[in-house]
mmCIF file of the N, C-alpha and C atoms, coordinates in Angstrom:
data_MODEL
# 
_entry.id   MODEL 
# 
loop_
_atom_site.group_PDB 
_atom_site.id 
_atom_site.type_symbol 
_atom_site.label_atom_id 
_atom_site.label_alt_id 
_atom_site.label_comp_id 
_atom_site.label_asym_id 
_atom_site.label_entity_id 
_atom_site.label_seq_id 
_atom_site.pdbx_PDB_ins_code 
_atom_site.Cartn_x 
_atom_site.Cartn_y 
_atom_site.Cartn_z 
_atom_site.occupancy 
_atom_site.B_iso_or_equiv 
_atom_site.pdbx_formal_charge 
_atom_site.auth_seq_id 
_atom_site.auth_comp_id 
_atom_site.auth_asym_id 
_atom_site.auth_atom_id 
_atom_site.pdbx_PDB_model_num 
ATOM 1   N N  . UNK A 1 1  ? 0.842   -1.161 0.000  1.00 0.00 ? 1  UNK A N  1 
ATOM 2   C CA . UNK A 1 1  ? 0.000   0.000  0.000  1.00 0.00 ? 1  UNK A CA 1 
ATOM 3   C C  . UNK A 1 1  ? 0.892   1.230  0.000  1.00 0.00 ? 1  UNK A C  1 
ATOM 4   N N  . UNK A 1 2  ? 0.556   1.932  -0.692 1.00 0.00 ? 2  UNK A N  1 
ATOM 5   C CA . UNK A 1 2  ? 1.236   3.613  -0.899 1.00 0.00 ? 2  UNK A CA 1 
ATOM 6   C C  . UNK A 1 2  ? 0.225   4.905  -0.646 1.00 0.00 ? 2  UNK A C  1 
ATOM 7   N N  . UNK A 1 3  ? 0.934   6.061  0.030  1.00 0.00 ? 3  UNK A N  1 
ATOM 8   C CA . UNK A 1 3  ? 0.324   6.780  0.060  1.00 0.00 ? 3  UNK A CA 1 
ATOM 9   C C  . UNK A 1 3  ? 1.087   7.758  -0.665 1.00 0.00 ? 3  UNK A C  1 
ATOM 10  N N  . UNK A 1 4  ? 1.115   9.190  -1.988 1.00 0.00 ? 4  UNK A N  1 
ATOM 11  C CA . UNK A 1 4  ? 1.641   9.474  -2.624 1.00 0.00 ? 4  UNK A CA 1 
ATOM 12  C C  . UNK A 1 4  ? 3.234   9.046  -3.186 1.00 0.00 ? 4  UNK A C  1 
ATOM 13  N N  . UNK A 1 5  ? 2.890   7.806  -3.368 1.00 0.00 ? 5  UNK A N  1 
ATOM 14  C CA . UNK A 1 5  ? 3.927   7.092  -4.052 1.00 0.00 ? 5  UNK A CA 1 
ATOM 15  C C  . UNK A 1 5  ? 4.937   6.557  -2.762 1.00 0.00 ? 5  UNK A C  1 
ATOM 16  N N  . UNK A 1 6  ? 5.172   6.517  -1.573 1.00 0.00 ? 6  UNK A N  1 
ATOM 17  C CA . UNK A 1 6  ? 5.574   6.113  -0.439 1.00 0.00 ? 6  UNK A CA 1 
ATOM 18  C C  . UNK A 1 6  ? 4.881   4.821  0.396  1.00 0.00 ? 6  UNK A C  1 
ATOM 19  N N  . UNK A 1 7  ? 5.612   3.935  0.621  1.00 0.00 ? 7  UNK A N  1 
ATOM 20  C CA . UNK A 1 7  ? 5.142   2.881  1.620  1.00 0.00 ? 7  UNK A CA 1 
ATOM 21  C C  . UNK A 1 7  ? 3.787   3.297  2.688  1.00 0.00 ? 7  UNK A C  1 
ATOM 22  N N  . UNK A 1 8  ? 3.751   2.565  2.590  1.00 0.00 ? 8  UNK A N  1 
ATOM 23  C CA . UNK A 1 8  ? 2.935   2.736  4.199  1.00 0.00 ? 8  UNK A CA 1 
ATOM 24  C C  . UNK A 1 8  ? 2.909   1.562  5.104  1.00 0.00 ? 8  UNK A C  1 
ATOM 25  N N  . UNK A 1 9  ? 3.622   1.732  6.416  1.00 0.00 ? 9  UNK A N  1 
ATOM 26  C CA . UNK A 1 9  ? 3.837   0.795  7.198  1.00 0.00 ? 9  UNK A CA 1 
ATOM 27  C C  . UNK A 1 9  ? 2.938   0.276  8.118  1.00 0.00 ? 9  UNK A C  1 
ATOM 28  N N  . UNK A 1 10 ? 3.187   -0.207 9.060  1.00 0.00 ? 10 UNK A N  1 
ATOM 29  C CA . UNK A 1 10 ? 2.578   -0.756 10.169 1.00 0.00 ? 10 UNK A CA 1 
ATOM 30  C C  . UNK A 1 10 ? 1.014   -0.753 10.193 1.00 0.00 ? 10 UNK A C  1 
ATOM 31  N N  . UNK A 1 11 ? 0.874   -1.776 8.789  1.00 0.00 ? 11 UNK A N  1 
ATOM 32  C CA . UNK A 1 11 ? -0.525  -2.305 8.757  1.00 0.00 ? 11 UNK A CA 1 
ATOM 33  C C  . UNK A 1 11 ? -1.022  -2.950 9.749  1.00 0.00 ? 11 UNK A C  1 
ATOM 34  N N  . UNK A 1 12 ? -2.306  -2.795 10.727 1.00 0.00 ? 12 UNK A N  1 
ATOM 35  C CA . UNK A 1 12 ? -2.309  -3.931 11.589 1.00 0.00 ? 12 UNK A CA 1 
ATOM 36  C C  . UNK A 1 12 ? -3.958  -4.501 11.298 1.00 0.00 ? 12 UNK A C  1 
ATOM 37  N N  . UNK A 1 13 ? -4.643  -3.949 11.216 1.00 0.00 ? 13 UNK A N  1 
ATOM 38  C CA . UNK A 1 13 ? -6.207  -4.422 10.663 1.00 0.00 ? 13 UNK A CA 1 
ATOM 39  C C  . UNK A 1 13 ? -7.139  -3.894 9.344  1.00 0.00 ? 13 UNK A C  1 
ATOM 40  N N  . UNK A 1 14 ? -6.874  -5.153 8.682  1.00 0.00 ? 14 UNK A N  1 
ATOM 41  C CA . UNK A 1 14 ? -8.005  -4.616 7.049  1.00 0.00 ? 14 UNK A CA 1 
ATOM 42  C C  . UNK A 1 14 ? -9.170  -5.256 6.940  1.00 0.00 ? 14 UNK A C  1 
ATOM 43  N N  . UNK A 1 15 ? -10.224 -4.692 6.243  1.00 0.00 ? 15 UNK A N  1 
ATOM 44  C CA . UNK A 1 15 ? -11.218 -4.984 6.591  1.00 0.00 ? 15 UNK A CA 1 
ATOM 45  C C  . UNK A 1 15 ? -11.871 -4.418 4.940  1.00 0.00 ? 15 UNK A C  1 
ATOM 46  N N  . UNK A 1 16 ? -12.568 -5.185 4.126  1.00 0.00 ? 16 UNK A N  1 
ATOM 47  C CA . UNK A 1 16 ? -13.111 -4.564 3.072  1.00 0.00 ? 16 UNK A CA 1 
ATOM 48  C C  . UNK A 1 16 ? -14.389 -4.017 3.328  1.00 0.00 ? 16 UNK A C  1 
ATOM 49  N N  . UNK A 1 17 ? -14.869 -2.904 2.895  1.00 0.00 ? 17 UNK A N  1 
ATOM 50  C CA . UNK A 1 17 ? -16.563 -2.075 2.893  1.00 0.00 ? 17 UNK A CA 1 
ATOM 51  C C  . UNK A 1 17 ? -16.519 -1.625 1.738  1.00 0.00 ? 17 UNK A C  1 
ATOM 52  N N  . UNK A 1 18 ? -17.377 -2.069 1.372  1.00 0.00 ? 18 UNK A N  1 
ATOM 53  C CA . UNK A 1 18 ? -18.621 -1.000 0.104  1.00 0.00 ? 18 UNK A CA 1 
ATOM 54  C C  . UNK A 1 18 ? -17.236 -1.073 -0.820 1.00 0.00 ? 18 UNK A C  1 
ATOM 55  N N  . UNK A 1 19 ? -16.486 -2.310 -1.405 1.00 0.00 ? 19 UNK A N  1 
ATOM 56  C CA . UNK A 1 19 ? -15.534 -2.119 -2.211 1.00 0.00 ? 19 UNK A CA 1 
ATOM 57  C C  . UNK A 1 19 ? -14.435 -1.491 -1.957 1.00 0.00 ? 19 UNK A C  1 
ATOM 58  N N  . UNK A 1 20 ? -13.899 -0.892 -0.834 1.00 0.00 ? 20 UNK A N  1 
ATOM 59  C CA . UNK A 1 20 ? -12.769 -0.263 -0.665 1.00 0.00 ? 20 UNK A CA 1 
ATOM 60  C C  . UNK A 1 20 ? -12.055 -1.234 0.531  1.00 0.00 ? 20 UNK A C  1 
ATOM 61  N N  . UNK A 1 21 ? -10.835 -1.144 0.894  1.00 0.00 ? 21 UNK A N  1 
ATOM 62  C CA . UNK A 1 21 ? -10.162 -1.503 1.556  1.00 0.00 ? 21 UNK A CA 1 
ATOM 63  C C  . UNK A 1 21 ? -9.515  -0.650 2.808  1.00 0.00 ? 21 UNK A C  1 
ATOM 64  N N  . UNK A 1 22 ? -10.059 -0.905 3.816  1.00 0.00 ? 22 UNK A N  1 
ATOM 65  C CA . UNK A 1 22 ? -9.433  0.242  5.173  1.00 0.00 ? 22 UNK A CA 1 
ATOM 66  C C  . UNK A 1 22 ? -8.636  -0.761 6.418  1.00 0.00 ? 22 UNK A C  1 
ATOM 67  N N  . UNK A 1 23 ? -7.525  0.148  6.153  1.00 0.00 ? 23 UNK A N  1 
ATOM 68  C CA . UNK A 1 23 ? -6.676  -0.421 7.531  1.00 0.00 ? 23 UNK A CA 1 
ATOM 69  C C  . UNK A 1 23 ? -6.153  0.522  8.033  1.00 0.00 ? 23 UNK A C  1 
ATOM 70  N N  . UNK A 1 24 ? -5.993  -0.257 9.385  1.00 0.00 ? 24 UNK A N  1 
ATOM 71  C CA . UNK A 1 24 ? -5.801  0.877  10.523 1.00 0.00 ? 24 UNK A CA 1 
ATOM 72  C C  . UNK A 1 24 ? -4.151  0.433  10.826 1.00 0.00 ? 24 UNK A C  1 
ATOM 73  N N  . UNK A 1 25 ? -3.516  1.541  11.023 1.00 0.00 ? 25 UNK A N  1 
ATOM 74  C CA . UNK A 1 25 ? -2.184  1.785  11.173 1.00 0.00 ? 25 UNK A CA 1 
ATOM 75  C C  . UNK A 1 25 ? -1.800  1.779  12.921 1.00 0.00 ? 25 UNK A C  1 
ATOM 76  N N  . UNK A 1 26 ? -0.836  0.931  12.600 1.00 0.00 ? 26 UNK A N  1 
ATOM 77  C CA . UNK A 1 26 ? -0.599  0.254  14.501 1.00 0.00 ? 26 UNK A CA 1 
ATOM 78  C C  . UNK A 1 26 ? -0.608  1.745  15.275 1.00 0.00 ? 26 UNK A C  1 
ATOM 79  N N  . UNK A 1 27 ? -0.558  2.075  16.298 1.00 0.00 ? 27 UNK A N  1 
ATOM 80  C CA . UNK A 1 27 ? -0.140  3.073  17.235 1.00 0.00 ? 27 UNK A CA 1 
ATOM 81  C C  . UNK A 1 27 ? -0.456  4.706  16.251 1.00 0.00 ? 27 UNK A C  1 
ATOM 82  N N  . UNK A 1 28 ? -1.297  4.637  15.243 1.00 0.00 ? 28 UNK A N  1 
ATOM 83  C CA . UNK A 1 28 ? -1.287  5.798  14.782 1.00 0.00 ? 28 UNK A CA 1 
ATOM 84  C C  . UNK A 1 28 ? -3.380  6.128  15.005 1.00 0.00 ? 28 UNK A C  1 
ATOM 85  N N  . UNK A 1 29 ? -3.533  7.313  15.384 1.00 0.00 ? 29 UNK A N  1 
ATOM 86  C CA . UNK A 1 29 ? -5.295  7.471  15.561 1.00 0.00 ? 29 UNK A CA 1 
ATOM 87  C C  . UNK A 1 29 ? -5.563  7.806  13.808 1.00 0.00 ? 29 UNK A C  1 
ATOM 88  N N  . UNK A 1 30 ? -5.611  7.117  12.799 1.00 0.00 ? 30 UNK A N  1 
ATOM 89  C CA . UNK A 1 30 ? -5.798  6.864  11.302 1.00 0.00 ? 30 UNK A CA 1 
ATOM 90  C C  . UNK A 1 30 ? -6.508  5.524  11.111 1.00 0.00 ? 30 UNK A C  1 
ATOM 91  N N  . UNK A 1 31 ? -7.020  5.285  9.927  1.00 0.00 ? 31 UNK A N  1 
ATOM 92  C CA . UNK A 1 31 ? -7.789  4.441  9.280  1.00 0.00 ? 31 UNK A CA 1 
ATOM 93  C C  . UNK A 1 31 ? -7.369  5.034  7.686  1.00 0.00 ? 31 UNK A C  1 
ATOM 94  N N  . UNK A 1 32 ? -6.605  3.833  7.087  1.00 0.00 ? 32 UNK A N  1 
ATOM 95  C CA . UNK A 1 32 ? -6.505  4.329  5.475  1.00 0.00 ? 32 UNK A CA 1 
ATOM 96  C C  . UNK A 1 32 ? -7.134  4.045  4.620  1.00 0.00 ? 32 UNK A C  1 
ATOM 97  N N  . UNK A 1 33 ? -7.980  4.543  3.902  1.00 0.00 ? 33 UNK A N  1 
ATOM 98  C CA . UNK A 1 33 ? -9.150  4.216  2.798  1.00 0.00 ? 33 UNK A CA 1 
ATOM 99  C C  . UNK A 1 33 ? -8.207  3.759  1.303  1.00 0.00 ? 33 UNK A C  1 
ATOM 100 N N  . UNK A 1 34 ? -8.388  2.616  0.890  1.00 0.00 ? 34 UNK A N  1 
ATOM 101 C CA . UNK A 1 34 ? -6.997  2.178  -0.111 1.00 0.00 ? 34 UNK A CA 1 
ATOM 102 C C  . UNK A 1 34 ? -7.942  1.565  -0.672 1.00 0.00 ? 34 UNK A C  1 
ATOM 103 N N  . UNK A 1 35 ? -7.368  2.101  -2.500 1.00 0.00 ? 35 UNK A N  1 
ATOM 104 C CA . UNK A 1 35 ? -8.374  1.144  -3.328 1.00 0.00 ? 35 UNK A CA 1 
ATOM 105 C C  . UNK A 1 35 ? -7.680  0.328  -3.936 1.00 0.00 ? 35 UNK A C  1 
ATOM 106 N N  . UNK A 1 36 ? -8.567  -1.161 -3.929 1.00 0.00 ? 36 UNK A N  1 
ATOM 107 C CA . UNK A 1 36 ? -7.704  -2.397 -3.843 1.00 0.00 ? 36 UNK A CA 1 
ATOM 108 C C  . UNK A 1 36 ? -7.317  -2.505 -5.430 1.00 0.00 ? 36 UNK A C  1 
ATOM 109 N N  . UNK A 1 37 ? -8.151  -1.664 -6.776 1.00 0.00 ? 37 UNK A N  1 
ATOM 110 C CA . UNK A 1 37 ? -7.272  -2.199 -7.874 1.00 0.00 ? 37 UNK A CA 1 
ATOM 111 C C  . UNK A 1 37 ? -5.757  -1.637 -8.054 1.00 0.00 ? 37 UNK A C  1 
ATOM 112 N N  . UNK A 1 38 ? -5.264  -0.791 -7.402 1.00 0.00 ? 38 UNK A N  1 
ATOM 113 C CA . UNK A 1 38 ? -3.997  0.446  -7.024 1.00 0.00 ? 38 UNK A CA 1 
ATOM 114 C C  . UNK A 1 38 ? -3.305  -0.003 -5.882 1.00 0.00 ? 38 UNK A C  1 
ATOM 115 N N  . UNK A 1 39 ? -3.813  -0.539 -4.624 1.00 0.00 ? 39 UNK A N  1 
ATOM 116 C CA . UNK A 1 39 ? -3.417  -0.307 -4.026 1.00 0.00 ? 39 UNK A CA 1 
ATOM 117 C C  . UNK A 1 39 ? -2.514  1.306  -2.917 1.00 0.00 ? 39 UNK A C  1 
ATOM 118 N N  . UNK A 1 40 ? -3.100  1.674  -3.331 1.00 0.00 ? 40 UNK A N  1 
ATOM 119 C CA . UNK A 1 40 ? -2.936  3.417  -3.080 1.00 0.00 ? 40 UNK A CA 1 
ATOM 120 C C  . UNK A 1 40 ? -3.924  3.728  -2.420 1.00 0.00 ? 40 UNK A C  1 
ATOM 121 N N  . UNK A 1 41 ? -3.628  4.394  -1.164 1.00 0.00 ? 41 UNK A N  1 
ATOM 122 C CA . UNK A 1 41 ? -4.466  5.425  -0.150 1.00 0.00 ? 41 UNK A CA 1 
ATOM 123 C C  . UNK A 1 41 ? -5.034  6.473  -0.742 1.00 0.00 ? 41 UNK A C  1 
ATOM 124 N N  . UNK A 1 42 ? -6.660  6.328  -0.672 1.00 0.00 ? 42 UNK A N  1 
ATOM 125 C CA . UNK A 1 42 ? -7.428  7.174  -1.253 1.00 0.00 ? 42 UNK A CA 1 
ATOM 126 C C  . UNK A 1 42 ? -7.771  8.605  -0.864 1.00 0.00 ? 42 UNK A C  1 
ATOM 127 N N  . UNK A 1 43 ? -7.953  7.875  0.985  1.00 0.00 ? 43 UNK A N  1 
ATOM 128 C CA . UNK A 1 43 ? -8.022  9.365  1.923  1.00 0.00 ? 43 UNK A CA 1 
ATOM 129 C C  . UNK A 1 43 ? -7.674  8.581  3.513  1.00 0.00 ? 43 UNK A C  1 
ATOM 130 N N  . UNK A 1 44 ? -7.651  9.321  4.462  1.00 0.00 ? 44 UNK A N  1 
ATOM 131 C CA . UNK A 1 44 ? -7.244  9.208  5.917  1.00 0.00 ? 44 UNK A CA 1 
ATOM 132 C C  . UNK A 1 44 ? -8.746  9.285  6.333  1.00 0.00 ? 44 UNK A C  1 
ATOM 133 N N  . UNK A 1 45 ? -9.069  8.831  7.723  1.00 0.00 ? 45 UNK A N  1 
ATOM 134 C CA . UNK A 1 45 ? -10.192 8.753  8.587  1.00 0.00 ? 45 UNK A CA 1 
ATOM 135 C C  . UNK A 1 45 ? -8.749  9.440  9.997  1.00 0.00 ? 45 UNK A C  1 
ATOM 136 N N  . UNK A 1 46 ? -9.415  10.688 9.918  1.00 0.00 ? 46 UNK A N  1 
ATOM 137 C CA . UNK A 1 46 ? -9.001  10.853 11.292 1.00 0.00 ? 46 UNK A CA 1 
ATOM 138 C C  . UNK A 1 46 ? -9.354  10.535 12.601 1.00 0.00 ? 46 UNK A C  1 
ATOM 139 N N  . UNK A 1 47 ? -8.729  9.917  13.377 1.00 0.00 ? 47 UNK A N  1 
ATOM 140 C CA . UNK A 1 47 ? -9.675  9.716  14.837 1.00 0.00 ? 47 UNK A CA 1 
ATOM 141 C C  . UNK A 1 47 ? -9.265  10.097 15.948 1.00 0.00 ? 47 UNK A C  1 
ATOM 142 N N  . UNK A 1 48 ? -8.630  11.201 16.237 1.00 0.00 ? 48 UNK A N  1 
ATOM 143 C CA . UNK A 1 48 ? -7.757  12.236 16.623 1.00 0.00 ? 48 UNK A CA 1 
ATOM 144 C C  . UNK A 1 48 ? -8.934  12.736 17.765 1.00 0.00 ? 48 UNK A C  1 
ATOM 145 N N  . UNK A 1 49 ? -9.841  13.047 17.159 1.00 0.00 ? 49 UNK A N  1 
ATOM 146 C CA . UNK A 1 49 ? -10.826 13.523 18.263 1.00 0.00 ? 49 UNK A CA 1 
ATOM 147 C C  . UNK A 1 49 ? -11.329 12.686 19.047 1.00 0.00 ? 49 UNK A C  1 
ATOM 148 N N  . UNK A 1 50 ? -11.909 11.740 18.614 1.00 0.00 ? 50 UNK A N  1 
ATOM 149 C CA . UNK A 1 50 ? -12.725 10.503 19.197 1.00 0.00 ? 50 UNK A CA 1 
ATOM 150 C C  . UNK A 1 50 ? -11.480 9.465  20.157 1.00 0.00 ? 50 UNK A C  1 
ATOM 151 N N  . UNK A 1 51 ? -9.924  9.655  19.876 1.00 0.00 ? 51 UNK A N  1 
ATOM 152 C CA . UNK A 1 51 ? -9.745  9.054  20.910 1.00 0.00 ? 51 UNK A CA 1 
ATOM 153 C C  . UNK A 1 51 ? -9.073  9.971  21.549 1.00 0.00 ? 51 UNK A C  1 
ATOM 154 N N  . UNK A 1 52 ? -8.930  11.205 21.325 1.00 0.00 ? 52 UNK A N  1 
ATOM 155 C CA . UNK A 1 52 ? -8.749  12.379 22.787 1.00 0.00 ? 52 UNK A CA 1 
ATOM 156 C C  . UNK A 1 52 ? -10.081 12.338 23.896 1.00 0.00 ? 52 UNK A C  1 
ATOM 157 N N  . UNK A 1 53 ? -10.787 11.848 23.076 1.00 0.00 ? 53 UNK A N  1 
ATOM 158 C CA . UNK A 1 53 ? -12.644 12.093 24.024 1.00 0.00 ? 53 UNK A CA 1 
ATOM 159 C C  . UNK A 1 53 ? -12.492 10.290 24.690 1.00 0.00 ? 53 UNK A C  1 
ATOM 160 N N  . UNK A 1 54 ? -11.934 9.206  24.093 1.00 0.00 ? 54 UNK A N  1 
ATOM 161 C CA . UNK A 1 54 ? -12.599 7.864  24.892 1.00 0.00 ? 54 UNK A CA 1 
ATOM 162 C C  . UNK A 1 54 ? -10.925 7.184  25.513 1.00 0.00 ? 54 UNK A C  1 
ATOM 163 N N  . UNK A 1 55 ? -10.191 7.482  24.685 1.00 0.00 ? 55 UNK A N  1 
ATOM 164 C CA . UNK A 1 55 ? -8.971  7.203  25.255 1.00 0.00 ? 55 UNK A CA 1 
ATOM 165 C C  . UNK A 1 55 ? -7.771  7.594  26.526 1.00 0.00 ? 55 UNK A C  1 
ATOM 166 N N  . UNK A 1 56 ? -8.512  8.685  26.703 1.00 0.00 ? 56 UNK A N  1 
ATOM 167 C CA . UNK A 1 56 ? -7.435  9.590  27.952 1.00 0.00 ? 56 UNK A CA 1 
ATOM 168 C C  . UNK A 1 56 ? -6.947  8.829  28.579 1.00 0.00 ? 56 UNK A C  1 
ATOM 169 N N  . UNK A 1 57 ? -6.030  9.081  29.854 1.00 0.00 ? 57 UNK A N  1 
ATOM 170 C CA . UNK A 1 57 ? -5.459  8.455  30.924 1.00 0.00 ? 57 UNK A CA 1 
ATOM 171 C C  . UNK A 1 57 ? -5.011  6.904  30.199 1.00 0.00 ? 57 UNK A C  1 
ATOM 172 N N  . UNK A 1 58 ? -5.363  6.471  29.519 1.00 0.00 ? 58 UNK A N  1 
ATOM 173 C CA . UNK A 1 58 ? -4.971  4.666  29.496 1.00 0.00 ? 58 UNK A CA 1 
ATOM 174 C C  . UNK A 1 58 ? -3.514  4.863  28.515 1.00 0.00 ? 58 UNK A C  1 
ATOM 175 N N  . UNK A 1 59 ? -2.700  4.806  28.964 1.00 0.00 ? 59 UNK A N  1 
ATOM 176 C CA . UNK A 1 59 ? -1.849  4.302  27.828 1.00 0.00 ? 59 UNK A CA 1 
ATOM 177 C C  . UNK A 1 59 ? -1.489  3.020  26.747 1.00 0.00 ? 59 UNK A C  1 
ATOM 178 N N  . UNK A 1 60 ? -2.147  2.142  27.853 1.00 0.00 ? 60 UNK A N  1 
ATOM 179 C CA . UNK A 1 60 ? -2.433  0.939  26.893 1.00 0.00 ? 60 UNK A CA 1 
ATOM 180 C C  . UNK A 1 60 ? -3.812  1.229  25.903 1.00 0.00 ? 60 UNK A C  1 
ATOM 181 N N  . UNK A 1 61 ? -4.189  1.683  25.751 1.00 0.00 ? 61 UNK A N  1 
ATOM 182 C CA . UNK A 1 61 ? -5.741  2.083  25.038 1.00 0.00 ? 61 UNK A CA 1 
ATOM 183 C C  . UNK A 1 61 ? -4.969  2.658  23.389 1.00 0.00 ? 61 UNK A C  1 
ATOM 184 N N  . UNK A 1 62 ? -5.236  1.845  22.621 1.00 0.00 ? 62 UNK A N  1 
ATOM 185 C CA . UNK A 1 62 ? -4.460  2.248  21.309 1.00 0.00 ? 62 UNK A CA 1 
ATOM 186 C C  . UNK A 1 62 ? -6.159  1.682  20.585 1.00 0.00 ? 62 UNK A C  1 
ATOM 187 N N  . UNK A 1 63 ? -5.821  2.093  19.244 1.00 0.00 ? 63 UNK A N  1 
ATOM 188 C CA . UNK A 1 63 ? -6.919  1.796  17.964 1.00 0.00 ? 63 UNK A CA 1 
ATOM 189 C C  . UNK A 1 63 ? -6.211  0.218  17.831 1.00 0.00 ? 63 UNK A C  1 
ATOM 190 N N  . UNK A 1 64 ? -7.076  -0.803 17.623 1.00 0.00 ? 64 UNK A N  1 
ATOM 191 C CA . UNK A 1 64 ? -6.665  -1.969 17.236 1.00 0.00 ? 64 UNK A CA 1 
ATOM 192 C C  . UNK A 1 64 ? -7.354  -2.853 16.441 1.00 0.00 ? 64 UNK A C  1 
ATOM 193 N N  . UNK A 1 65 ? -7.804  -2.570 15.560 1.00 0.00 ? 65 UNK A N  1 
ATOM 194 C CA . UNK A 1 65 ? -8.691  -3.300 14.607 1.00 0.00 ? 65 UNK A CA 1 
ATOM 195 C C  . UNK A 1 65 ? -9.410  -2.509 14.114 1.00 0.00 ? 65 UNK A C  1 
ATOM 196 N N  . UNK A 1 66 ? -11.076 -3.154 13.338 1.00 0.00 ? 66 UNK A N  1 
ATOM 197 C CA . UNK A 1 66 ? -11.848 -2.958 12.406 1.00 0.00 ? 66 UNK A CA 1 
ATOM 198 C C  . UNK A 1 66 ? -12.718 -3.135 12.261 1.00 0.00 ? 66 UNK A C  1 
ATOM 199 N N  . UNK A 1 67 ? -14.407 -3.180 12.579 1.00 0.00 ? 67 UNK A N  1 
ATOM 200 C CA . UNK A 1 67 ? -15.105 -3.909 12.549 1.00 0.00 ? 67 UNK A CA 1 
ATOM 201 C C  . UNK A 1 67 ? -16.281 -3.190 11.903 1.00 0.00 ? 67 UNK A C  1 
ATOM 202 N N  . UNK A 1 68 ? -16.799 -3.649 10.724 1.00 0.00 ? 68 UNK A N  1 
ATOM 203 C CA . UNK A 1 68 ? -18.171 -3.129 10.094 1.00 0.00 ? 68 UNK A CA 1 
ATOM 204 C C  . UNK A 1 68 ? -19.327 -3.668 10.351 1.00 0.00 ? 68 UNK A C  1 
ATOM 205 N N  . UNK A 1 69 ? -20.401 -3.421 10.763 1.00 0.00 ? 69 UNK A N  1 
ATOM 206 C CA . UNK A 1 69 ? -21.343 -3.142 11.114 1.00 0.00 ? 69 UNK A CA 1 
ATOM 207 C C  . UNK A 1 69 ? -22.393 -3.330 9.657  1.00 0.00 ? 69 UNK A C  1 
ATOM 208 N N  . UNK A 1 70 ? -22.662 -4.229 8.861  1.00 0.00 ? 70 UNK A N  1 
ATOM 209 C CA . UNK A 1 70 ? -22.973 -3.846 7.556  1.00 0.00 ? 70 UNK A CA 1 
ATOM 210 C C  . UNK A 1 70 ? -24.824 -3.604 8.007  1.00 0.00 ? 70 UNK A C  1 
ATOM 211 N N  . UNK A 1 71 ? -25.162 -4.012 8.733  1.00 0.00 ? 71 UNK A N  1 
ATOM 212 C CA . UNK A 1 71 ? -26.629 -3.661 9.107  1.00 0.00 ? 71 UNK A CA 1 
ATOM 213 C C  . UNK A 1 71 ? -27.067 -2.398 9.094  1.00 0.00 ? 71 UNK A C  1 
ATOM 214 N N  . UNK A 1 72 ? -25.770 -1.671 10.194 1.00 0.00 ? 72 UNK A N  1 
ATOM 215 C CA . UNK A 1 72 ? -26.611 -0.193 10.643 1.00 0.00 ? 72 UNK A CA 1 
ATOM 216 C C  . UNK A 1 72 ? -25.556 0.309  9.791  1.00 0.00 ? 72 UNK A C  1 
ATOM 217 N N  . UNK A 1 73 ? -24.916 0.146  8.748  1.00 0.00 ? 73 UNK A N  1 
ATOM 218 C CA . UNK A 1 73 ? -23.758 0.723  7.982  1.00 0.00 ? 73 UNK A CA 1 
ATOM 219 C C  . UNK A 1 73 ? -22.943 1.853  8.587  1.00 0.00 ? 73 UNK A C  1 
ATOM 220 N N  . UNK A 1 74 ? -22.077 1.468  9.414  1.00 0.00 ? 74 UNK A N  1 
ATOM 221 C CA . UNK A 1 74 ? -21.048 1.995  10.346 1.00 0.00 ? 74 UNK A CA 1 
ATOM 222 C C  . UNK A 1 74 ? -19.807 1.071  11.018 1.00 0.00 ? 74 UNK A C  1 
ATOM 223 N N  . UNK A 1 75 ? -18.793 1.662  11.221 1.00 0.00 ? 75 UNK A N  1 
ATOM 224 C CA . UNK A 1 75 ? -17.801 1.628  11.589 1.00 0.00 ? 75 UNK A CA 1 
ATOM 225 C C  . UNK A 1 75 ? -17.688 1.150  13.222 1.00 0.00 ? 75 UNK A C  1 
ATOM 226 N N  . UNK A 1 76 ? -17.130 0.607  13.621 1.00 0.00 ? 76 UNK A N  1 
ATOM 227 C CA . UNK A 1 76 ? -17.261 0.536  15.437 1.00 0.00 ? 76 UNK A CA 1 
ATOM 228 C C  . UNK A 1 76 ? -16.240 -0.329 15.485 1.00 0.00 ? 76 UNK A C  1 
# 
């Protein structure tokens, strides 16, 4: 996977939706939207806010996976 022509490392959970491919990057608050005929990062999911708001105080508390929801079509 590349993001403007550069690697992108520390894949740790992919998960396909609605035809695209998203993985979340170990120890980083991101989700990369990558389209699988390219392989190339389409756009970022920031989650910068959402784990300043559920994550505080824990240092073990990192993003670690992926899970779609295809019922209520969402992310969790």
């Amino acid at each position: 996977m590349t993001d403007g022509g550069r690697p992108v490392e520390s894949l740790n959970e992919l998960e396909v939706v609605k035809g695209e491919i998203l993985a979340n990057i170990w120890m980083k608050n991101v989700i990369a939207r990558i389209d699988p005929a390219t392989g190339r990062v389409k756009a970022w999911i920031d989650l910068d806010a959402i784990c300043r708001e559920h994550l505080t105080g824990n240092t073990d508390a990192v993003l670690n996976g992926i899970a779609y929801d295809a019922k209520g079509d969402r992310l969790s």
